[in-house]
N, C-alpha and C positions, 0 to 999 in steps of 0.2 A: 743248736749251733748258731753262731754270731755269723749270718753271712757278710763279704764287705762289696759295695758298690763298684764294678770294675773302672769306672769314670767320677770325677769328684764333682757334685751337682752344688754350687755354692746359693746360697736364697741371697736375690735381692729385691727391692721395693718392687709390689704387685701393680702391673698396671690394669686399668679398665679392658676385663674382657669382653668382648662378644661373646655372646651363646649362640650366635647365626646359626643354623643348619647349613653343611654344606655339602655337595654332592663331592664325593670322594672318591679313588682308586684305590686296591691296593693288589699287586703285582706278585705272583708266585710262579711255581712250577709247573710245566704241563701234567695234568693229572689228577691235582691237588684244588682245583677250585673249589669240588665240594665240602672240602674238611676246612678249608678257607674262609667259605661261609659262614657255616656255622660255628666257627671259634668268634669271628665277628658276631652272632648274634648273642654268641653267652656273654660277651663284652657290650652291648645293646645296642649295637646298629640296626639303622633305619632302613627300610627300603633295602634287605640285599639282594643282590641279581647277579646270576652269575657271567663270567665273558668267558675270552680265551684267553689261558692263561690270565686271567683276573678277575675280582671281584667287586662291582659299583653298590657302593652305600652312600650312606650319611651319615655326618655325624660334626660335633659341633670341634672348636680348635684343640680341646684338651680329648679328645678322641682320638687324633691326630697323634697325640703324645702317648695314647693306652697303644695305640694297636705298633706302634714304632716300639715300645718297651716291652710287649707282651706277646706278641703275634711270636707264635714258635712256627708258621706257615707262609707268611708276608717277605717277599723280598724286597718292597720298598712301599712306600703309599704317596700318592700322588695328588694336589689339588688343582685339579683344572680350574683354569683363567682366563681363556679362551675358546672356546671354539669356531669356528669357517668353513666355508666350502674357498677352495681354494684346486682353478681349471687349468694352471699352467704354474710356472713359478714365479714368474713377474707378479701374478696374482698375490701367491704364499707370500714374498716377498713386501711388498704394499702392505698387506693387514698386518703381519706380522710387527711392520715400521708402524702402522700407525696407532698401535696399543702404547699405552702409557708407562713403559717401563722405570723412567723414572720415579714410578711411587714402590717402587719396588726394588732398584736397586742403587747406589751411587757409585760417583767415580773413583771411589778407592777401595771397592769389593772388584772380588774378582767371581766370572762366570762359566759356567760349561752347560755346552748341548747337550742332547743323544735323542737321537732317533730313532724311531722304529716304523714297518711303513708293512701296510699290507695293499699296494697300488699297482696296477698295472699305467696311470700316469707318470708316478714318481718312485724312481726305482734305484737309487743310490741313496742310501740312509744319508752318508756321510758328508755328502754332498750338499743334503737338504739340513745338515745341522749347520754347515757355512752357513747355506743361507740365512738361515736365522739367526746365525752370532751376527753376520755381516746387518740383519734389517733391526738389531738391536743396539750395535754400536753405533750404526750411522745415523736413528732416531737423538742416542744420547750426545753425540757430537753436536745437532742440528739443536738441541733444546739445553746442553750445558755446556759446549766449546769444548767440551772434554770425551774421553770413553771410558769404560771400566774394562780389565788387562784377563785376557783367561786364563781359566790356571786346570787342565783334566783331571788332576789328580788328588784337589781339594778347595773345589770354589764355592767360593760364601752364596753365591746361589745357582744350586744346579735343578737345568730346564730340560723337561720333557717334553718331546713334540711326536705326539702318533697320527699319522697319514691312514686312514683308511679308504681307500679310494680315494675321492676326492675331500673326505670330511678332516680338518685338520683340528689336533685338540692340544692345547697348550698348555702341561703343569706345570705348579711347582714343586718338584724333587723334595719332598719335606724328611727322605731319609740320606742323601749322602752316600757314603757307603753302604751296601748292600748289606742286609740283614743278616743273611747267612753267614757273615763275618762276628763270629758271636763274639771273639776273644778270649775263650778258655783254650782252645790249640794251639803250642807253642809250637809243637813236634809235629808232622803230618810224615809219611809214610809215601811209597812210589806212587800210588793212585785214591788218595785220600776221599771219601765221598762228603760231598757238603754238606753242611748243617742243617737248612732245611728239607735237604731232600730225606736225611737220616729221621730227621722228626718227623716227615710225612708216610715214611716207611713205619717209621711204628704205631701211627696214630692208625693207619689204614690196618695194622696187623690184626688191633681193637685186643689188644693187650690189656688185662686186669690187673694195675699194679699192686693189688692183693696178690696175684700171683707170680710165679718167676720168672723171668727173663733172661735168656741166654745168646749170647751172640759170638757164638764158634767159630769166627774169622775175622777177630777185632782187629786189625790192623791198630791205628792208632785212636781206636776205643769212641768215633764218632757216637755210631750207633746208641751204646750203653749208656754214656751219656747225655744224650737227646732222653734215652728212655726213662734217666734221674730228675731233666727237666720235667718230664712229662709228672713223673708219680709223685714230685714233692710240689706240685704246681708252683715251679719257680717262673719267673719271669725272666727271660732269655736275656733281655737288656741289662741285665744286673752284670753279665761279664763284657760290656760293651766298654771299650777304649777310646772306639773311635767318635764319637759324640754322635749329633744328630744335624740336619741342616737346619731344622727346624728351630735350633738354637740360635742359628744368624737371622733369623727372618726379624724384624722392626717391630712384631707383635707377639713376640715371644714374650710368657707369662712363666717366669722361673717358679715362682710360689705354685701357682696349678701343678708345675711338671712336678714338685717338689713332692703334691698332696698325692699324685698318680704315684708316685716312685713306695712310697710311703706305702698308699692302701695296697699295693700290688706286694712289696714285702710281707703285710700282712697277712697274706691268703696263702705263704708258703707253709705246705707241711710239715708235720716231725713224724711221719706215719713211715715204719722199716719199710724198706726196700729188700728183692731177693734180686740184683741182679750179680750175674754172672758174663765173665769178658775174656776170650782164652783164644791164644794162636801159637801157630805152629813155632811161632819163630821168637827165641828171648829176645834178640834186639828190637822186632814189631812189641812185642809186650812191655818192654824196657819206656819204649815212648810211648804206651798206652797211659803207663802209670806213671807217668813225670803228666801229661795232660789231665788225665783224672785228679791226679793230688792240686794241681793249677783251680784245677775248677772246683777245690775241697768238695769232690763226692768219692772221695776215697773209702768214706763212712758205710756209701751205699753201695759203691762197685767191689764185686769181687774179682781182682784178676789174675789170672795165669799162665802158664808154658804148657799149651795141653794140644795136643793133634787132634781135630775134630775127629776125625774116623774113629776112634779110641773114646772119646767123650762120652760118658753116661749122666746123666742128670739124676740130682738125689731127688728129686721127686716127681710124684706122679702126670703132673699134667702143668701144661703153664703153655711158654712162647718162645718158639725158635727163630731167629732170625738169623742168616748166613747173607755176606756178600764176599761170593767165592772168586777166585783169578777168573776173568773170560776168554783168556788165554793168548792174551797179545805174546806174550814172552814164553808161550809154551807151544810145542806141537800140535796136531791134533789128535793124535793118539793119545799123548799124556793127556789134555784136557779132557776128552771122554771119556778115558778111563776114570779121570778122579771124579766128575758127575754122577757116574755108573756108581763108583761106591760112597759118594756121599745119601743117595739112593740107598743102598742097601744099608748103610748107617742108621736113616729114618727109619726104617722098616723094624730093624733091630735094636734101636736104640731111646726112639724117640716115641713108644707108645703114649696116648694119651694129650700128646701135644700138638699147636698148631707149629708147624713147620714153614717159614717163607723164604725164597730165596731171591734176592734180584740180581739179572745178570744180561749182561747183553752179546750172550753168545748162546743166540736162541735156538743155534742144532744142537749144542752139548748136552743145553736143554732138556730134551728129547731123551737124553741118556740117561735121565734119573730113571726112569723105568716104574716114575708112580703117575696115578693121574693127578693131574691138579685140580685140587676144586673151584680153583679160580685164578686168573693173570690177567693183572693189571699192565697197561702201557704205559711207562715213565722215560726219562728221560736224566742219564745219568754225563752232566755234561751235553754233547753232543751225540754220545751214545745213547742207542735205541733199546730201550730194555723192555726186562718183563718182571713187574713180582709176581713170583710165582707163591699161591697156599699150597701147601699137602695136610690135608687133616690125616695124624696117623691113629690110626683104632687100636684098641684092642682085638684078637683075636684073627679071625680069617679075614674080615672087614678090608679095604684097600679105599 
């Protein structure tokens, strides 16, 4: 299969690059740092250590370009520029003005903050990202007569500033929009789960893509998808539209990104796929398979109009993954009841198989009526979830 580039990369003249090492970030989901890691290290970062919610390496600027193109776990990556201690904001304010932003931006790009803060000093994120547009633009006013204009929603360079206590660290935003925006989803569904949380569900499931993969409450077909990413080792950047920041940066090397783009197509597989993708409802299946065909893994997905409860799997052993309603729009009778017999579905249906479910209606929970052999804590949006395993046995086994 011919795949095609979601974004058109055009080659021009190569400039002189650095091979610097440089200490890097790169930002995911609560949960997910350790599967984070080590996708960095099969990529060969330096030095990785884990944070919250993030992962610090190293790695040189075409590193920078693998893990933005490849990372199916990375929500952005980051290269700090700065760091300070900073005791009041008058302070923040001061170092902030007196870095040389000029070698970094001019007056006809445009900028955006965001902040993150874990301080009992400094406690209004948004607050402190003024400040730091205000101690950048009034540096460029003072050293060009001029400023550069911001723009939230797509600025030619967007700054990171995390507050931990008092220690203040200044990146630059080298991915722009967020990763998780892969670009194959045209069609999303009432409560769509994100793209990298759906890759991090399945990587943690530790799914054999020698074997089958089913996910009995496709909604609009995330999950199966992520798990096509996973088994053909596609590079996630291949359905990106929305470019990179790292494109506007003054030492952007098009021919590097072009050779990254290139060796990473080459490592995708032709090796079959078994997955399976099936919900209750034609119209959720309807835009399952308008996104799947977007993402041409129509080849690999199989999907259909099937009611989980009723579901049997043609074979013996593989990976179940369900993310069932939690029951915002349902009672809670109705909701414990359908737990209870997706429970009793595993039991009867799903011998042989790893079963996982995440949901963040953690009494319904309760109502499968199997033990879990394990629950992980994630985070779906701002809901508080659980993946839950059930290994189901053969036999009396539970």
């Amino acid at each position: 299969m011919q795949w095609k580039l979601g974004k058109c990369f055009y080659p021009q003249n190569r400039t002189d690059l650095s091979a610097e090492v440089m200490q890097l970030t790169a930002t995911t989901q609560a949960g997910f740092e350790e599967i984070l890691a080590d996708e960095l290290r099969s990529f060969g970062a330096r030095d990785v250590e884990l944070g919250r919610r993030a992962v610090y390496f190293k790695g040189d600027l075409g590193f920078i370009y693998k893990v933005n193109f490849r990372s199916r776990f990375a929500l952005r990556v980051l290269k700090p520029i700065k760091t300070f201690v900073a005791i009041d904001e008058q302070a923040y304010y001061a170092r902030i003005k007196a870095f040389p932003w000029e070698n970094y931006i001019t007056n006809d790009k445009t900028l955006a903050i965001k902040c993150a803060l874990n301080s009992q000093t400094f406690t209004h994120s948004l607050y402190m990202s003024l400040k730091a547009k205000d101690a950048i633009v009034d540096r460029m006013r003072e050293k060009t007569g001029d400023r550069p204009n911001v723009d939230k929603d797509n600025p030619d360079l967007p700054i990171h500033v995390y507050i931990d206590k008092e220690l203040v660290t200044i990146s630059l935003d080298a991915t722009g929009h967020s990763l998780h925006m892969r670009g194959y989803r045209q069609i999303t569904g009432q409560a769509p789960i994100n793209e990298v949380l759906a890759a991090g569900i399945v990587e943690l499931s530790g799914w054999d893509p020698s074997t089958p993969l089913y996910d009995g409450m496709c909604g609009s077909g995330t999950i199966a998808m992520e798990a096509a990413i996973k088994g053909l080792n596609m590079p996630p950047g291949l359905f990106r539209k929305l470019g990179y920041a790292f494109e506007r940066w003054p030492d952007f090397d098009q021919q590097l990104f072009d050779t990254i783009i290139q060796s990473s197509m080459d490592k995708i597989s032709d090796a079959p796929l078994k997955i399976y993708a099936s919900d209750v409802s034609a119209n959720v299946v309807s835009k399952a398979k308008k996104n799947i065909y977007n993402a041409e893994l129509d080849e690999e997905i199989q999907v259909s109009v099937q009611e989980f409860l009723e579901l049997v799997p043609t074979e013996s052993r593989g990976t179940l993954i369900l993310n069932p309603p939690y029951g915002d729009r349902m009672n809670k009778e109705d909701i414990d009841e359908l737990y209870a017999k997706m429970g009793d579905a595993f039991k009867q249906n799903w011998k042989g198989f790893a079963c996982f479910m995440i949901t963040g209606n953690l009494t319904a929970l309760k109502k499968v009526g199997l033990k879990s052999t394990s629950k992980k804590e994630l985070f779906n949006g701002s809901i508080d979830c659980r993946l839950a395993r059930f290994d189901i046995y053969e036999g009396s086994k539970r």
